[in-house]
C-alpha positions as CSV (number, residue, x, y, z in Angstrom):
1,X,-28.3,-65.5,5.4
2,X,-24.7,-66.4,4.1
3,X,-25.7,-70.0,3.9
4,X,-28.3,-69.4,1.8
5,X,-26.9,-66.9,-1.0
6,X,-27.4,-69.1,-3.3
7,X,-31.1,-69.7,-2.8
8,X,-32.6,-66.7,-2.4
9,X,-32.9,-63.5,-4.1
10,X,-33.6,-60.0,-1.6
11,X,-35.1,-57.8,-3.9
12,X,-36.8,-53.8,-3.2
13,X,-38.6,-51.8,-5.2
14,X,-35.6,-51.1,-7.5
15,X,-34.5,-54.7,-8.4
16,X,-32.8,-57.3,-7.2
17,X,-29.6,-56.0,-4.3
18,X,-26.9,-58.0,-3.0
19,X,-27.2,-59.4,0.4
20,X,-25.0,-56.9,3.2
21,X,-24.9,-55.5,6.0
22,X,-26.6,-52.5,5.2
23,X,-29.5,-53.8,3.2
24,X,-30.0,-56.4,6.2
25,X,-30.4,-53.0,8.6
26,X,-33.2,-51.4,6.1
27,X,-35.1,-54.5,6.0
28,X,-35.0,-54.4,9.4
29,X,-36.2,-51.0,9.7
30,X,-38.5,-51.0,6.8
31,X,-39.2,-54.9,5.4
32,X,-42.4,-53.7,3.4
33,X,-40.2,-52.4,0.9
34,X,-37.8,-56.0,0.3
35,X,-39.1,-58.5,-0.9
36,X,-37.5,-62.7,-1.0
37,X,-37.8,-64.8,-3.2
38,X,-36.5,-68.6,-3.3
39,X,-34.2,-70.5,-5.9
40,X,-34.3,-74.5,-5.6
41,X,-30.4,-74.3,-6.0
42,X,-28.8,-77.8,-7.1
43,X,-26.3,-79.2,-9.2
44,X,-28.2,-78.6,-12.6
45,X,-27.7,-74.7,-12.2
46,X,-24.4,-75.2,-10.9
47,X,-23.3,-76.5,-13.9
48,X,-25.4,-74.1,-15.9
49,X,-23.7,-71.1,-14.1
50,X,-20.1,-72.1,-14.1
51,X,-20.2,-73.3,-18.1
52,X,-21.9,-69.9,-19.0
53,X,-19.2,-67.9,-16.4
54,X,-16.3,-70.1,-18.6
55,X,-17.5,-68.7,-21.9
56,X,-18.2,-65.0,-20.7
57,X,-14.7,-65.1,-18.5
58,X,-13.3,-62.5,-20.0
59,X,-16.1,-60.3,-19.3
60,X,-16.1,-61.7,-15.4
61,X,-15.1,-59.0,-12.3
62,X,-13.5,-61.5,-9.9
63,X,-14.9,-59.3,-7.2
64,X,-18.3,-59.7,-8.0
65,X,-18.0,-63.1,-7.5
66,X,-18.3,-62.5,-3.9
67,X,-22.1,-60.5,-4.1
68,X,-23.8,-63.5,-5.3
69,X,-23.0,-67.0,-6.8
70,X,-24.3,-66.3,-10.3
71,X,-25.2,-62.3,-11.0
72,X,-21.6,-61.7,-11.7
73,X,-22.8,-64.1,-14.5
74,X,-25.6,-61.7,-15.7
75,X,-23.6,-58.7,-15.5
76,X,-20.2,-60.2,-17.6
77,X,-23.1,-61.4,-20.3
78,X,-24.3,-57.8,-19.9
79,X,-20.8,-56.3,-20.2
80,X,-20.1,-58.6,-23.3
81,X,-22.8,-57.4,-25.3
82,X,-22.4,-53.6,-24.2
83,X,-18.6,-54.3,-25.8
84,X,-20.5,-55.9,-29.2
85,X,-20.2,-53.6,-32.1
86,X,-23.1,-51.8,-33.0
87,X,-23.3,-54.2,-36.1
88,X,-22.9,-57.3,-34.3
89,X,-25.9,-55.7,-32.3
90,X,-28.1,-55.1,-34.9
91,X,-27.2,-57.6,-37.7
92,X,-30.2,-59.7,-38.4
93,X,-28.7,-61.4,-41.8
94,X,-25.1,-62.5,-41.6
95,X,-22.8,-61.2,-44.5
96,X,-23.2,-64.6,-46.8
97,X,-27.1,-64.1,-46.6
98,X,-27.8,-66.7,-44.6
99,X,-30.6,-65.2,-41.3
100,X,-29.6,-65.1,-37.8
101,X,-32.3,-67.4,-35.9
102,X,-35.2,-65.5,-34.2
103,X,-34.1,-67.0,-30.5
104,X,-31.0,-65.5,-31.1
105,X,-31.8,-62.5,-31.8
106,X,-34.1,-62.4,-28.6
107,X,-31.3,-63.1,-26.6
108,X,-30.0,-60.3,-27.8
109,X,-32.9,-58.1,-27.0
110,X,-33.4,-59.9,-23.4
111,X,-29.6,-58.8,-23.1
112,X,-30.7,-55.0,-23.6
113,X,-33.5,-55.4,-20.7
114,X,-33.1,-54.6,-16.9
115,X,-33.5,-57.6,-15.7
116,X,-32.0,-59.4,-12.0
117,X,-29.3,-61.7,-12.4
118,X,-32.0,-64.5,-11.5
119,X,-34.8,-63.6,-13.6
120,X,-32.0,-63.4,-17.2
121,X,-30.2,-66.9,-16.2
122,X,-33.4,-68.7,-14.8
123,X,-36.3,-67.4,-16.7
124,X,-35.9,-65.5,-19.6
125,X,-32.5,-67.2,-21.4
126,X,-34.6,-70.6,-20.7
127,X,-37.6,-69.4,-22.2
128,X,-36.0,-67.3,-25.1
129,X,-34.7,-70.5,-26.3
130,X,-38.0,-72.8,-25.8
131,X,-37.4,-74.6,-22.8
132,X,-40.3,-74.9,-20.5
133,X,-39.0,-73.8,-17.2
134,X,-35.2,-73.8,-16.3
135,X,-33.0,-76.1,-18.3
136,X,-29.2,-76.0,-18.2
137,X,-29.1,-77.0,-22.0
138,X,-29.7,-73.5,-22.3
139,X,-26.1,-72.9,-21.8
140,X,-25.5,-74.3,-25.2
141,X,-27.6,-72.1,-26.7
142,X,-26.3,-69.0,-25.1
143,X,-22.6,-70.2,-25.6
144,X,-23.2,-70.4,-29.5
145,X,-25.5,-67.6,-30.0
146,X,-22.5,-65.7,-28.4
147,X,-19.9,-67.7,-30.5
148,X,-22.1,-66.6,-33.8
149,X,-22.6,-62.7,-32.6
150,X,-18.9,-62.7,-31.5
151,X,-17.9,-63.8,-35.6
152,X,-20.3,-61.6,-37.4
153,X,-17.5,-58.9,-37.5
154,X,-15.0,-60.9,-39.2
155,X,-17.2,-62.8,-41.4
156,X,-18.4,-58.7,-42.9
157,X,-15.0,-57.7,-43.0
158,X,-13.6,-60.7,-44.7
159,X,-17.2,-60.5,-47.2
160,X,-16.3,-57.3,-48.2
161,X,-12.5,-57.9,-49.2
162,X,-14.4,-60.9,-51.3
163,X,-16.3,-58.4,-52.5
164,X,-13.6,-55.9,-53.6
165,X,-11.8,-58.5,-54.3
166,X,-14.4,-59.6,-56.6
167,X,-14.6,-55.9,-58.7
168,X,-11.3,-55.7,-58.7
169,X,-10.9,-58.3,-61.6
């Protein structure tokens, strides 16, 4: 099994679990309540992986690492926006007016779901952001839709010094 981490996903009734010793005993005792499922792993999601791991580093438990090559991935993106201001959150209209995109904001909401580590990086990020199928342009879009949700609290805060600013002559 330790060969092929990368490619497959053991999942119960529950969600997605990390492959160990103990889960590899209740399968064995029970495997009508696990289910398998297989990723075509390859370079593309490699790449895909470590540049979305490099922008949510700081949000990245180096122990996780070790469960599985890319839901420590999912869980720092999930850690990053549990750490978001509520406004940063919620804001669909950045402070100069101007709308946050619709794909971004579904990120966001995809974000708030339950979803595995696979089905987030593989599925739904891909498809939030129009791709047919898995694409590791998708990075991209995740890396600046978190670049642009990471700002909206300094671009209110320096709109409303402008603002007071502004009554103040």
């Amino acid at each position: 099994m330790h060969n092929y981490r990368h490619q497959v996903v053991i999942s119960d009734r529950f969600g997605s679990v990390q492959t160990n010793v103990d889960v590899l005993v209740q399968i064995n005792s029970d495997p009508s309540n696990f289910s398998i499922e297989y990723l075509d792993w390859n370079p593309e999601k490699e790449d895909y992986i470590a540049r979305l791991a490099s922008a949510f580093g700081d949000y990245v438990i180096e122990a996780e690492k070790a469960g599985s090559s890319y839901d420590y991935v999912a869980n720092a993106m999930r850690r990053w926006y549990m750490a978001l201001p509520k406004f940063s959150k919620e804001c669909k209209v950045r402070p100069n007016g101007i709308k946050i995109g619709k794909r971004q904001q579904e990120m966001m909401k995809v974000l708030r779901e339950n979803a595995s580590g696979s089905d987030l990086l593989f599925k739904k990020i891909p498809t939030t952001f129009a791709y047919d199928g898995f694409s590791a342009d998708a990075a991209g879009d995740v890396i600046s839709a978190k670049t642009l949700f990471d700002e909206l609290l300094n671009e209110l805060k320096k709109h409303l010094i402008e603002e007071r600013n502004n009554r103040q002559l």
